[in-house]
PDB file of N, CA, C and O in Angstrom:
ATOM      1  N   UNK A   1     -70.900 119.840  31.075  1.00  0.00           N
ATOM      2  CA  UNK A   1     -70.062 118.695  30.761  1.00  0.00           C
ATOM      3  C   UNK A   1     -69.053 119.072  29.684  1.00  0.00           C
ATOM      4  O   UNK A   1     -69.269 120.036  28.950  1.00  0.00           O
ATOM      5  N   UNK A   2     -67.934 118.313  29.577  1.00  0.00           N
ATOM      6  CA  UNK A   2     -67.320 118.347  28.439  1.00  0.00           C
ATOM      7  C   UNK A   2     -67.470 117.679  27.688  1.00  0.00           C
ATOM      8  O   UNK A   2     -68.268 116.764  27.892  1.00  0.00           O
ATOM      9  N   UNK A   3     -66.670 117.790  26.202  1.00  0.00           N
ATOM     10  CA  UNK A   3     -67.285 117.055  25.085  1.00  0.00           C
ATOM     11  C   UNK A   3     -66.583 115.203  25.469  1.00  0.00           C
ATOM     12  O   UNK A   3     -65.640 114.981  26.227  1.00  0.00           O
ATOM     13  N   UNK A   4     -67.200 114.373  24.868  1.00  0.00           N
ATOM     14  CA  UNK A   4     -67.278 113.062  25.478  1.00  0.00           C
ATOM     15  C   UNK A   4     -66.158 112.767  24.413  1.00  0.00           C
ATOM     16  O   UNK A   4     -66.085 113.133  23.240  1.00  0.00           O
ATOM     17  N   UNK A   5     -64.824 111.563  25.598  1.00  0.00           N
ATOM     18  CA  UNK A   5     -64.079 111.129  24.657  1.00  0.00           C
ATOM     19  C   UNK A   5     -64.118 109.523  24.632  1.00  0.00           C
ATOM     20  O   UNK A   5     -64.846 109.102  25.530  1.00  0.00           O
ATOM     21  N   UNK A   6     -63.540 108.515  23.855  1.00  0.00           N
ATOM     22  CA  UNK A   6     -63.199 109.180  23.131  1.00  0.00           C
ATOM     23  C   UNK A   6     -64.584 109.141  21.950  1.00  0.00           C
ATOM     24  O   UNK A   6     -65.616 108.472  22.018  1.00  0.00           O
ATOM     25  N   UNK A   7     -64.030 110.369  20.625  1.00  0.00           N
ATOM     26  CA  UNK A   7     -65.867 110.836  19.707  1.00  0.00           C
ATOM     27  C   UNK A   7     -65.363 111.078  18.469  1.00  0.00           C
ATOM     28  O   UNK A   7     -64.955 112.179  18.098  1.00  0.00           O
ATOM     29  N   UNK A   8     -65.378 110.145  17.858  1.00  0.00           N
ATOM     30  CA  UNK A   8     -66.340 108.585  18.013  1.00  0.00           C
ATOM     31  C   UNK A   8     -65.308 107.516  18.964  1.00  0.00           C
ATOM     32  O   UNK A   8     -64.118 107.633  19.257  1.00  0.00           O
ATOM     33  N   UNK A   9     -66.320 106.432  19.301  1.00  0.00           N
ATOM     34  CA  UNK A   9     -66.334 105.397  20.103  1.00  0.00           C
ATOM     35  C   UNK A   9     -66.564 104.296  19.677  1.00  0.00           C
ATOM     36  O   UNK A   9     -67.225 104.049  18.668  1.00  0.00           O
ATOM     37  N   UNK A  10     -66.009 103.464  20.448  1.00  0.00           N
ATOM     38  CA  UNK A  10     -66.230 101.557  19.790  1.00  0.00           C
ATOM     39  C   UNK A  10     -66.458 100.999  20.302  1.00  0.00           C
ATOM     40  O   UNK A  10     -67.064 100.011  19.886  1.00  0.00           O
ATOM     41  N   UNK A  11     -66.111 101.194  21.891  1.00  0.00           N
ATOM     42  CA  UNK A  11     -66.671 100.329  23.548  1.00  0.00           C
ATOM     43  C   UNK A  11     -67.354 101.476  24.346  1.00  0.00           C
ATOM     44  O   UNK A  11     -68.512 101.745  24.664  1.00  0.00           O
ATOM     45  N   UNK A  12     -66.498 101.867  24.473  1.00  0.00           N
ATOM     46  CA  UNK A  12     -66.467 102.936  25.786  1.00  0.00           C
ATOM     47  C   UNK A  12     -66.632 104.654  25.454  1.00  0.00           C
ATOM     48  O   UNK A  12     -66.314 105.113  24.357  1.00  0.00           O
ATOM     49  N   UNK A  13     -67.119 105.418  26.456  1.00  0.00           N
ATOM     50  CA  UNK A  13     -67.028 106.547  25.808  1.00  0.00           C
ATOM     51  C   UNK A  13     -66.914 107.358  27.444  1.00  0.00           C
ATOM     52  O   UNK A  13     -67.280 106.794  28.475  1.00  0.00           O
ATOM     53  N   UNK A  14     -66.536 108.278  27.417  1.00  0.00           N
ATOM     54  CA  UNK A  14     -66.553 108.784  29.073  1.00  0.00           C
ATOM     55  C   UNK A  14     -66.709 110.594  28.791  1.00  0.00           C
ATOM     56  O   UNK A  14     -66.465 111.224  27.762  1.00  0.00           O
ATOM     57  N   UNK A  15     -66.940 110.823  29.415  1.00  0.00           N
ATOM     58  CA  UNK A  15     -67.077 112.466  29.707  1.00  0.00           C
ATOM     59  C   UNK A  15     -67.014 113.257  30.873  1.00  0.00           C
ATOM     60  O   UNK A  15     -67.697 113.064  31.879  1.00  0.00           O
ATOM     61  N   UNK A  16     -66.214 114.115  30.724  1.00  0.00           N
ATOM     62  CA  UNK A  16     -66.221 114.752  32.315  1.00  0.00           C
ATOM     63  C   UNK A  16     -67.604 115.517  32.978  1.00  0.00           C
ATOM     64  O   UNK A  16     -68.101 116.330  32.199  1.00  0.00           O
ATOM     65  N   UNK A  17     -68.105 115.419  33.926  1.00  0.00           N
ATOM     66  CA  UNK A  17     -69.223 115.737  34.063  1.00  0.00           C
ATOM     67  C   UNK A  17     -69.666 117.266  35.538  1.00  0.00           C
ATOM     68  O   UNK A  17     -68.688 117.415  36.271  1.00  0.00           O
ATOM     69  N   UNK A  18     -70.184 117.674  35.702  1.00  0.00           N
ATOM     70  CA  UNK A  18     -70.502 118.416  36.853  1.00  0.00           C
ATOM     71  C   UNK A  18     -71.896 119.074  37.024  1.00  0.00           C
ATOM     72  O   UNK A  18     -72.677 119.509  36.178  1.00  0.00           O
ATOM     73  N   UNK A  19     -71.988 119.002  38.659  1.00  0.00           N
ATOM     74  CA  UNK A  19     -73.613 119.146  39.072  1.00  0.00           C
ATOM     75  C   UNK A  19     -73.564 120.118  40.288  1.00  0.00           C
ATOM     76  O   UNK A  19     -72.569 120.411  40.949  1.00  0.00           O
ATOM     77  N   UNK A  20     -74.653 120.492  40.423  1.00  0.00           N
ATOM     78  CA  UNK A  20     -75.341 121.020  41.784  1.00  0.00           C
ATOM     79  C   UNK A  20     -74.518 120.729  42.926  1.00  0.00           C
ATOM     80  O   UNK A  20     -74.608 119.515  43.111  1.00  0.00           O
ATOM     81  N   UNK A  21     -73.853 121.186  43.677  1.00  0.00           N
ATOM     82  CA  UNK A  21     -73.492 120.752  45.635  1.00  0.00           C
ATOM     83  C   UNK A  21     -74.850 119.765  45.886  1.00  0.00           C
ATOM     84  O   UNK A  21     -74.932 118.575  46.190  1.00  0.00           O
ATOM     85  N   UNK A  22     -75.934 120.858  45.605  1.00  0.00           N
ATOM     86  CA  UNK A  22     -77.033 120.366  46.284  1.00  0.00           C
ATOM     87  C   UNK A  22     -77.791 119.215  46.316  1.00  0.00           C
ATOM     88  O   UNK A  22     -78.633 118.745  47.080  1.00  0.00           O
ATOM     89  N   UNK A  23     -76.947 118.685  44.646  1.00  0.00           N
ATOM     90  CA  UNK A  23     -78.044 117.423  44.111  1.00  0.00           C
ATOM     91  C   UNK A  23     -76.933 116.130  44.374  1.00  0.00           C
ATOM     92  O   UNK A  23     -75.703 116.100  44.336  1.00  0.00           O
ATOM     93  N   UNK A  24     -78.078 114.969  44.691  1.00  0.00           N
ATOM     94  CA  UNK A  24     -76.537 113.803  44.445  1.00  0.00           C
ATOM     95  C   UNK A  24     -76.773 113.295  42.853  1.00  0.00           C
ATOM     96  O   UNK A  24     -77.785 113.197  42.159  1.00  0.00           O
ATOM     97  N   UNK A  25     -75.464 113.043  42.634  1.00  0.00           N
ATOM     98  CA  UNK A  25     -75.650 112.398  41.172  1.00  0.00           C
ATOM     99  C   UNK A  25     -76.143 111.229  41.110  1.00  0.00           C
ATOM    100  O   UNK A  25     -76.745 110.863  40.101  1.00  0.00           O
ATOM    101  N   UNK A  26     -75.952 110.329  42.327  1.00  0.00           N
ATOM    102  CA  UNK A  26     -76.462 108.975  41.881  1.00  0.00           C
ATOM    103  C   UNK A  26     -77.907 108.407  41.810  1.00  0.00           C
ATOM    104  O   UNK A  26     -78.290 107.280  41.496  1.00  0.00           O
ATOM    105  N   UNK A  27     -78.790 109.815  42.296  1.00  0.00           N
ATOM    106  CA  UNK A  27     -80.192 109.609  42.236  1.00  0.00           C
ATOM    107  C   UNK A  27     -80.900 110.389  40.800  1.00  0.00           C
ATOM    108  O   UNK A  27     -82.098 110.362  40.517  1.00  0.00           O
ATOM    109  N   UNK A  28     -79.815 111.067  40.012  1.00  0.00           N
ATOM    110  CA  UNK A  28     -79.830 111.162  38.754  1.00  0.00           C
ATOM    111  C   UNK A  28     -80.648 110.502  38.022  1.00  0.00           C
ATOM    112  O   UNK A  28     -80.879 109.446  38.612  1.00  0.00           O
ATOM    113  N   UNK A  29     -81.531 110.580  36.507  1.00  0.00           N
ATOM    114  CA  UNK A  29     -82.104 109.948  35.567  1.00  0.00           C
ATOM    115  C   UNK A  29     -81.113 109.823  34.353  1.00  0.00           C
ATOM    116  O   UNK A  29     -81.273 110.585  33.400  1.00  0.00           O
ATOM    117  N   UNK A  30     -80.040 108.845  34.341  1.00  0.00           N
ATOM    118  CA  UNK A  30     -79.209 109.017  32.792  1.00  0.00           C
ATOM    119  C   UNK A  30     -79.708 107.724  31.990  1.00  0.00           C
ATOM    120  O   UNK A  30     -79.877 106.601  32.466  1.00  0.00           O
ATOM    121  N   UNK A  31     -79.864 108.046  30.945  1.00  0.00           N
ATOM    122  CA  UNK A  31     -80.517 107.674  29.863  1.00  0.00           C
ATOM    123  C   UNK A  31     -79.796 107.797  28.495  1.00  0.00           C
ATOM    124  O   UNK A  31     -79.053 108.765  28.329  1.00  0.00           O
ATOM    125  N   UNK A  32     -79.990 106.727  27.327  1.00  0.00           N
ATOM    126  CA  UNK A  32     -79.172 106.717  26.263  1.00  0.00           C
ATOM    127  C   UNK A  32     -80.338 106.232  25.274  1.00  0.00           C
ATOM    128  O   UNK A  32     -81.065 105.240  25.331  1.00  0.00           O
ATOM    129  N   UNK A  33     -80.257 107.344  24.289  1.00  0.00           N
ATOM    130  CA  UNK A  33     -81.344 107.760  23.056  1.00  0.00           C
ATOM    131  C   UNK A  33     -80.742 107.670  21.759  1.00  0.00           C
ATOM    132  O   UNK A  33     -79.744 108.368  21.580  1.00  0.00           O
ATOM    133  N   UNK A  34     -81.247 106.776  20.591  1.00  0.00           N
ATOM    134  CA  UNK A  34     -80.656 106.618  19.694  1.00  0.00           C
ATOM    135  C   UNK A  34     -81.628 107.927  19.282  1.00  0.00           C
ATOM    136  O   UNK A  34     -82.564 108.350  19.960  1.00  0.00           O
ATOM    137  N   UNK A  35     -81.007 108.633  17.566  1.00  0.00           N
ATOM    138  CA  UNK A  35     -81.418 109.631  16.873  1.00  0.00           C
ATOM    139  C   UNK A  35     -82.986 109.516  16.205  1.00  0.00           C
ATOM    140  O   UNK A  35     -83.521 110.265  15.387  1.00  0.00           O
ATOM    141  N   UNK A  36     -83.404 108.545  16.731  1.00  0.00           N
ATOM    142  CA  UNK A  36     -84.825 108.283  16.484  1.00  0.00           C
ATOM    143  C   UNK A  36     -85.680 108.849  18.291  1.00  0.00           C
ATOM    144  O   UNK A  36     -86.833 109.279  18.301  1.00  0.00           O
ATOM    145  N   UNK A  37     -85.212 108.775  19.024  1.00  0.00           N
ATOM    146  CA  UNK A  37     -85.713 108.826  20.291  1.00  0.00           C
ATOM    147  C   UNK A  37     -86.008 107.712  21.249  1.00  0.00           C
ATOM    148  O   UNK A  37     -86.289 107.819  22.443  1.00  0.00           O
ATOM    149  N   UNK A  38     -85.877 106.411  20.385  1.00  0.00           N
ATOM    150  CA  UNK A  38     -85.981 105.185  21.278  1.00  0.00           C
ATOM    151  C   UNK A  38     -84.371 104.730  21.943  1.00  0.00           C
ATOM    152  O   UNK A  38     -83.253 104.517  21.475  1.00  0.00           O
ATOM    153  N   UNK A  39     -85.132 104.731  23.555  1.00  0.00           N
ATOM    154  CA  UNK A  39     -83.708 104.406  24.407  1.00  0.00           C
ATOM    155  C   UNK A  39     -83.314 103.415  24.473  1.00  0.00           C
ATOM    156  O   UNK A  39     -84.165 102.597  24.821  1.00  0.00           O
ATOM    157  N   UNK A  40     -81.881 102.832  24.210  1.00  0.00           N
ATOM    158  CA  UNK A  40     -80.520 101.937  23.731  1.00  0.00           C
ATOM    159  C   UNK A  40     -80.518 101.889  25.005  1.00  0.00           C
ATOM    160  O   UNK A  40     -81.099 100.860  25.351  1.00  0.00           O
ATOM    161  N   UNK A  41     -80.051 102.658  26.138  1.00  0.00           N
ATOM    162  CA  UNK A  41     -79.426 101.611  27.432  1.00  0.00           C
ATOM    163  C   UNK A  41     -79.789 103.053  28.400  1.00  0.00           C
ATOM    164  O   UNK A  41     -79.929 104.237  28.094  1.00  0.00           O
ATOM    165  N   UNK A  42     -79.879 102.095  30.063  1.00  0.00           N
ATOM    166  CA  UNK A  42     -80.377 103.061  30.819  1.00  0.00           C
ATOM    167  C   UNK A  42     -78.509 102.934  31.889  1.00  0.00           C
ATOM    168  O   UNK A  42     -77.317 102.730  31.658  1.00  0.00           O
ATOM    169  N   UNK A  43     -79.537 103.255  33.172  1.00  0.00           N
ATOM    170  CA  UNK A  43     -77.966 103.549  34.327  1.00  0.00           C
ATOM    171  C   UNK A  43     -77.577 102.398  34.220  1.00  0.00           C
ATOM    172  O   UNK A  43     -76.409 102.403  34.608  1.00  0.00           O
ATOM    173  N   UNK A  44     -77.878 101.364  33.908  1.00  0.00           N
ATOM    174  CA  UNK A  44     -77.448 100.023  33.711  1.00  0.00           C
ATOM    175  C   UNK A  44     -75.809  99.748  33.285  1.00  0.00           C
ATOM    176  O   UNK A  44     -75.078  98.904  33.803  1.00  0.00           O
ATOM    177  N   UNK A  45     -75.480 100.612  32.297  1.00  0.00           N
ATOM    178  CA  UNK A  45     -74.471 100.479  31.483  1.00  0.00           C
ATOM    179  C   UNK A  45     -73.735 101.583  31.650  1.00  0.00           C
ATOM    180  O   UNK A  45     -72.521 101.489  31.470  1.00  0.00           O
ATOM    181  N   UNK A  46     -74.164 102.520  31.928  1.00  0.00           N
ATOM    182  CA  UNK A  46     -73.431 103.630  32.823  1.00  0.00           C
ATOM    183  C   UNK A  46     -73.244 104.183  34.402  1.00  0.00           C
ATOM    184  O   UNK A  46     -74.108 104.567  35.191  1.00  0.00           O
ATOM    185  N   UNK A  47     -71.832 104.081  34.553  1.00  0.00           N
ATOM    186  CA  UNK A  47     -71.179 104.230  35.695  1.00  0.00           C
ATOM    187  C   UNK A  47     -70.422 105.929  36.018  1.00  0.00           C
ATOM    188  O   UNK A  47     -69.743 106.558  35.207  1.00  0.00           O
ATOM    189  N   UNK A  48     -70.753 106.322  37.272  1.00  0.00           N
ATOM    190  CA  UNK A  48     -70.366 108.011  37.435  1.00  0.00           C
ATOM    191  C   UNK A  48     -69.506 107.704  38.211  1.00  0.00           C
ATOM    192  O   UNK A  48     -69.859 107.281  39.311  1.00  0.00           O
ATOM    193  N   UNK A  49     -68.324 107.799  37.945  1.00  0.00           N
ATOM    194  CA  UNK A  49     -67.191 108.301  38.867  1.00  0.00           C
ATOM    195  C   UNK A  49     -66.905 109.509  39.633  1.00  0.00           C
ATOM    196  O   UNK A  49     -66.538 110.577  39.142  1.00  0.00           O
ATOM    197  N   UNK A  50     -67.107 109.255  40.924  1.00  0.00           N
ATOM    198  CA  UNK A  50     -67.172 110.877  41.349  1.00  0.00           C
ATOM    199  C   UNK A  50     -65.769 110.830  41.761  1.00  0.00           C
ATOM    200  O   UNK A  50     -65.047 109.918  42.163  1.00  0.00           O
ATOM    201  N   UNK A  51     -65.544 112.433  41.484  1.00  0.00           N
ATOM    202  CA  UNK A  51     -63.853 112.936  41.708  1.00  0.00           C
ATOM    203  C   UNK A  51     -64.012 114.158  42.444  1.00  0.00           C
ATOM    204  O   UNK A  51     -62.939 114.733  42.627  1.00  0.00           O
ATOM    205  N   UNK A  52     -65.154 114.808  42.985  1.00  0.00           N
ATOM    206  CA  UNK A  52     -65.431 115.535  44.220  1.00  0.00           C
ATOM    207  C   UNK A  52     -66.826 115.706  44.417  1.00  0.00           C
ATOM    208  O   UNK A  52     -67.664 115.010  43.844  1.00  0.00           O
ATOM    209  N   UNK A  53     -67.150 116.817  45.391  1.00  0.00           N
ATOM    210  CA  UNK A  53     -68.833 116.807  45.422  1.00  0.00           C
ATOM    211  C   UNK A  53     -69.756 117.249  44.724  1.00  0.00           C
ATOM    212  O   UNK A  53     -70.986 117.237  44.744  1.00  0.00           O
ATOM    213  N   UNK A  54     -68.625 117.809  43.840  1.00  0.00           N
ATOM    214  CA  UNK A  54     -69.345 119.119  42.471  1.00  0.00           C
ATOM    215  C   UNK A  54     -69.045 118.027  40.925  1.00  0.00           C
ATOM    216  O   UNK A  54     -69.612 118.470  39.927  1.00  0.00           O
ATOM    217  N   UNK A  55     -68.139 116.560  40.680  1.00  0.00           N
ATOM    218  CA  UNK A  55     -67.524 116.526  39.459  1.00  0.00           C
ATOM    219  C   UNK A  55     -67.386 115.275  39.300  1.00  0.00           C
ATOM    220  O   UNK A  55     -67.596 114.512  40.243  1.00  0.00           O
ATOM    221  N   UNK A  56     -67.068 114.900  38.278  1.00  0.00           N
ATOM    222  CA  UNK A  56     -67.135 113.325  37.730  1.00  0.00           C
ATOM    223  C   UNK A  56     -66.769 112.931  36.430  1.00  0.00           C
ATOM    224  O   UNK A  56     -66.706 113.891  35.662  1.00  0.00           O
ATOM    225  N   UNK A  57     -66.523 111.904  35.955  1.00  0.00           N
ATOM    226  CA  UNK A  57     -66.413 110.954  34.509  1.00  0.00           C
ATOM    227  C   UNK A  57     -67.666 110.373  34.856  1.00  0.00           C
ATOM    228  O   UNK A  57     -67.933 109.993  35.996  1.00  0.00           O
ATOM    229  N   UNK A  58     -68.332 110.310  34.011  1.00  0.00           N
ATOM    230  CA  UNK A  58     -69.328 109.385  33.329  1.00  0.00           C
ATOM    231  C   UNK A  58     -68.989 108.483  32.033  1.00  0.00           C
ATOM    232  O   UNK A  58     -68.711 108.871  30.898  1.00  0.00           O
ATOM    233  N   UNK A  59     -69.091 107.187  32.525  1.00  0.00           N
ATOM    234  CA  UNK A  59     -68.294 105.812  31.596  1.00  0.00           C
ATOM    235  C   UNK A  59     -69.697 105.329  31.005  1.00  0.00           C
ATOM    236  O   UNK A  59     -70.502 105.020  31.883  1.00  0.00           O
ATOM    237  N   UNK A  60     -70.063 105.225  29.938  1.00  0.00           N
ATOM    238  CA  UNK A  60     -70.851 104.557  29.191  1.00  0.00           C
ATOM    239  C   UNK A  60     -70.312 103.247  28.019  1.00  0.00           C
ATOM    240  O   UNK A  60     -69.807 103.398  26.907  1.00  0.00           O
ATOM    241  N   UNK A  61     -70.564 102.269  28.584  1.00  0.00           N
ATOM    242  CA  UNK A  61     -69.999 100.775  28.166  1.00  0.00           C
ATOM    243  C   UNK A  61     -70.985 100.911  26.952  1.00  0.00           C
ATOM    244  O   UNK A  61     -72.155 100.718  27.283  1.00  0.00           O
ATOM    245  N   UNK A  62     -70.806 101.172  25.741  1.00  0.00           N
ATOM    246  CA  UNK A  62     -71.539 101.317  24.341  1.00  0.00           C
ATOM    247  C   UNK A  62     -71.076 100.017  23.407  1.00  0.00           C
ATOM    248  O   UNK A  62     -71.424  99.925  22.230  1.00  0.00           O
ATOM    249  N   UNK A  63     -70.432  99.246  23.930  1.00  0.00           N
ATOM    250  CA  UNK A  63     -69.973  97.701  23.308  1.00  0.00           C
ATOM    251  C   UNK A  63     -71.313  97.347  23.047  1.00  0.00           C
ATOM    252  O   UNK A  63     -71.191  96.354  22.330  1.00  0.00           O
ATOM    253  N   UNK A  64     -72.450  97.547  23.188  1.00  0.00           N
ATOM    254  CA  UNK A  64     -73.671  96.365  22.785  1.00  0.00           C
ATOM    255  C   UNK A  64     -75.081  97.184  21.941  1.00  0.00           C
ATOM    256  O   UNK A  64     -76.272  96.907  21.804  1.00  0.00           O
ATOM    257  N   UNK A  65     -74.183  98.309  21.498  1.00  0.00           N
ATOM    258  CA  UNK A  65     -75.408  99.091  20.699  1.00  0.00           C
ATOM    259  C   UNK A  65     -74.368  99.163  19.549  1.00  0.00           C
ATOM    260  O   UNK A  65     -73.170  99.445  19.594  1.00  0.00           O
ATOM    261  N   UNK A  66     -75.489  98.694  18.089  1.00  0.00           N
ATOM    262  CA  UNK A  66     -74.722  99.593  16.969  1.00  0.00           C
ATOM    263  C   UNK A  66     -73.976 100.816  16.366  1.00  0.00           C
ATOM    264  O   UNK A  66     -73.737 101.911  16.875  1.00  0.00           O
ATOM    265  N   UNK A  67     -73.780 100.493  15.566  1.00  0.00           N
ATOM    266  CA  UNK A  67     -73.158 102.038  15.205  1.00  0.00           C
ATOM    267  C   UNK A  67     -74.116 103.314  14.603  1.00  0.00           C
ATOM    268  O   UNK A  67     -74.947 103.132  13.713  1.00  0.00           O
ATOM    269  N   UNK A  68     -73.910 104.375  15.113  1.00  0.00           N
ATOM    270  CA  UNK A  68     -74.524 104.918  14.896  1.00  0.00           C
ATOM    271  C   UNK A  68     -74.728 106.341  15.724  1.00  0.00           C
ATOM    272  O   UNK A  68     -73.707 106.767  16.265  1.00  0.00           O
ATOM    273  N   UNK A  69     -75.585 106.892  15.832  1.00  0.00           N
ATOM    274  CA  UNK A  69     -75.416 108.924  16.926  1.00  0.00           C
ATOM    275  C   UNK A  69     -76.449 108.497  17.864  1.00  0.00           C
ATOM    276  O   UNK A  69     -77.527 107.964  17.604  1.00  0.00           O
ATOM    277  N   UNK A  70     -75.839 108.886  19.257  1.00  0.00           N
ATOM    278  CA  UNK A  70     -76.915 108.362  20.137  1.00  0.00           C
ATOM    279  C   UNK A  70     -76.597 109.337  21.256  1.00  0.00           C
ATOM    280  O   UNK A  70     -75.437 109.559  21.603  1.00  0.00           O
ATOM    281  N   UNK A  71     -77.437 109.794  21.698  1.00  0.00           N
ATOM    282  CA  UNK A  71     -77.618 111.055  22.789  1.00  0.00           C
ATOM    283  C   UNK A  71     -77.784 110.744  24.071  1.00  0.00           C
ATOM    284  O   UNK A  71     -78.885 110.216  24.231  1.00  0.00           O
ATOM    285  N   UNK A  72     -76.966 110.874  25.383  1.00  0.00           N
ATOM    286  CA  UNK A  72     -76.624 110.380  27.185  1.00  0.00           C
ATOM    287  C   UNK A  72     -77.193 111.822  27.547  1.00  0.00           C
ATOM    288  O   UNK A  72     -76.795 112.986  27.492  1.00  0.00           O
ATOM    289  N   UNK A  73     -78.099 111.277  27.866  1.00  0.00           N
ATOM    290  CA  UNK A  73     -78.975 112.598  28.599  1.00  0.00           C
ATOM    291  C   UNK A  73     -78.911 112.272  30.247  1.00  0.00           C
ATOM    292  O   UNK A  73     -78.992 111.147  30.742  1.00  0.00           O
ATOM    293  N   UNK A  74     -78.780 113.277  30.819  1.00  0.00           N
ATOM    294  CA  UNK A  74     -78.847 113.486  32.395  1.00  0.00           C
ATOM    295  C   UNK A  74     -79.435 114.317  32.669  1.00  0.00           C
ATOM    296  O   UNK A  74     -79.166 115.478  32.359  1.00  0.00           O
ATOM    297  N   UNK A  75     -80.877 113.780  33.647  1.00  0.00           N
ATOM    298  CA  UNK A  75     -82.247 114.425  34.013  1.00  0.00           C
ATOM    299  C   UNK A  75     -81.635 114.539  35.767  1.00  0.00           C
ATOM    300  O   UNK A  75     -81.555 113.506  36.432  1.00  0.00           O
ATOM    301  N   UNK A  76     -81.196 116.050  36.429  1.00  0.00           N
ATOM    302  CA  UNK A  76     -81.278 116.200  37.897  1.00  0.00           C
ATOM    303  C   UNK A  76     -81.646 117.310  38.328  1.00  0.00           C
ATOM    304  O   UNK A  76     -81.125 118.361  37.956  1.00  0.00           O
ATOM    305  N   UNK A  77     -82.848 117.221  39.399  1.00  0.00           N
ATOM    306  CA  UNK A  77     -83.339 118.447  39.556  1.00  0.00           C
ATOM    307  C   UNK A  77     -83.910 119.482  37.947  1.00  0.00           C
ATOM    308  O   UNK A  77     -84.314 119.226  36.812  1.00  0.00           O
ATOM    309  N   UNK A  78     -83.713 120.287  38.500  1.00  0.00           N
ATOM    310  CA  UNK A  78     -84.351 121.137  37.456  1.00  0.00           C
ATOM    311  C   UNK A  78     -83.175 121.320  36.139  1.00  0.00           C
ATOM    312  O   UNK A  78     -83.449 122.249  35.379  1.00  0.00           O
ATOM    313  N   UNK A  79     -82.220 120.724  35.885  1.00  0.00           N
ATOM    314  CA  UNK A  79     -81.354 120.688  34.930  1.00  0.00           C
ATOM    315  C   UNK A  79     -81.577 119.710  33.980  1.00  0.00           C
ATOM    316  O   UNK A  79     -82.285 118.746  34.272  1.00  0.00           O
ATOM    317  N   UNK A  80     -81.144 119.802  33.031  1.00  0.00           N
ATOM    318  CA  UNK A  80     -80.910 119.000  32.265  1.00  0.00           C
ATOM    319  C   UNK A  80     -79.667 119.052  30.846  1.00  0.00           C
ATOM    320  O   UNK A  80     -79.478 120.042  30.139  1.00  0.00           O
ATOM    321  N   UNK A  81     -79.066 117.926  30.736  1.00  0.00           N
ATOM    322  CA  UNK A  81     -78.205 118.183  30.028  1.00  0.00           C
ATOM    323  C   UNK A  81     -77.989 116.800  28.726  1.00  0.00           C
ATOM    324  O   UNK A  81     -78.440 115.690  29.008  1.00  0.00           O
ATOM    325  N   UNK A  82     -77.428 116.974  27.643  1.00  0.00           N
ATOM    326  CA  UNK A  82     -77.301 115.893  26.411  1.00  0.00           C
ATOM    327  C   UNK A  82     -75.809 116.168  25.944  1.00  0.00           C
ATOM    328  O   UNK A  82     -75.199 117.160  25.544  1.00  0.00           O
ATOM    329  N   UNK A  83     -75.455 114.628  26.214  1.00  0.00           N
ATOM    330  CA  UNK A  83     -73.953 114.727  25.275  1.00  0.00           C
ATOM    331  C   UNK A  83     -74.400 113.825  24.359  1.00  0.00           C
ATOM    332  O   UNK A  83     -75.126 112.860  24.595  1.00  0.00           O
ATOM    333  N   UNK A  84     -73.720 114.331  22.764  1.00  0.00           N
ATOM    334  CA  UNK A  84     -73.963 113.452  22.049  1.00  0.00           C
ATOM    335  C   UNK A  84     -72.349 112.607  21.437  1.00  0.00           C
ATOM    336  O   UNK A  84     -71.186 112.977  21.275  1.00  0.00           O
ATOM    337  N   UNK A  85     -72.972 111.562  21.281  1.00  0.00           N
ATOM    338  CA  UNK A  85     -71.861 110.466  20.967  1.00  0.00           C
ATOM    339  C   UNK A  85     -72.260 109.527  19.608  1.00  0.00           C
ATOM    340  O   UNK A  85     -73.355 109.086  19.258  1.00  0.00           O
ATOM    341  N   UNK A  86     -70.520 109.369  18.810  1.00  0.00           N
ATOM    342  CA  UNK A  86     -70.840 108.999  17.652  1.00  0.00           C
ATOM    343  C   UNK A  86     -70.456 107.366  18.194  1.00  0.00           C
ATOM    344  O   UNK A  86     -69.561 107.334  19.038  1.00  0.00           O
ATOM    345  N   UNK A  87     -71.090 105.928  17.759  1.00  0.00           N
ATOM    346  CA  UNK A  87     -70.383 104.845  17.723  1.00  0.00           C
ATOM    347  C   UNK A  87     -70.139 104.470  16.413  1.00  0.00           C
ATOM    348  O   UNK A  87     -70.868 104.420  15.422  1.00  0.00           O
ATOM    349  N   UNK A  88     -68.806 104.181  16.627  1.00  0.00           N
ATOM    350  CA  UNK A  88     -68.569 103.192  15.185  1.00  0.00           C
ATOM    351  C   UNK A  88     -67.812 101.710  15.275  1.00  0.00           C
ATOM    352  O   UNK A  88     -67.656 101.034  14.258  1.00  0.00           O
TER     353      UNK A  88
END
């Protein structure tokens, strides 16, 4: 992935993203972890824009969590990956 813009954030935060051919993203585990480890918001609030079969924005609507460092983890297949994001 690339680094998530925009960082820091106040609503919204998005990041360009990329996966496996093999895997689909939308059966993905994404998940949002405040710096304690308790999870703030699930796929609920995040939306993957796919822009081919390999690539994507990932939009995380962060309007309803405080401010603060909170980690968008994406569990697929045997990968795994963490962007971290500042809200203020």
């Amino acid at each position: 992935s690339y680094p998530p813009y925009p960082n820091p954030a106040t609503s919204e935060v998005r990041a360009k993203i990329y996966w496996d051919l093999s895997l689909d993203i939308n059966t993905a585990d994404i998940k949002v972890y405040d710096i304690y480890g308790k999870e703030v918001s699930d796929r609920s609030a995040i939306e993957v824009i796919r822009e081919s079969d390999w690539s994507g924005t990932l939009i995380w609507n962060c309007s309803s969590v405080e401010v603060g460092v909170y980690l968008i983890t994406i569990n697929y297949g045997t990968q795994k990956t963490v962007i971290k994001v500042i809200k203020v």
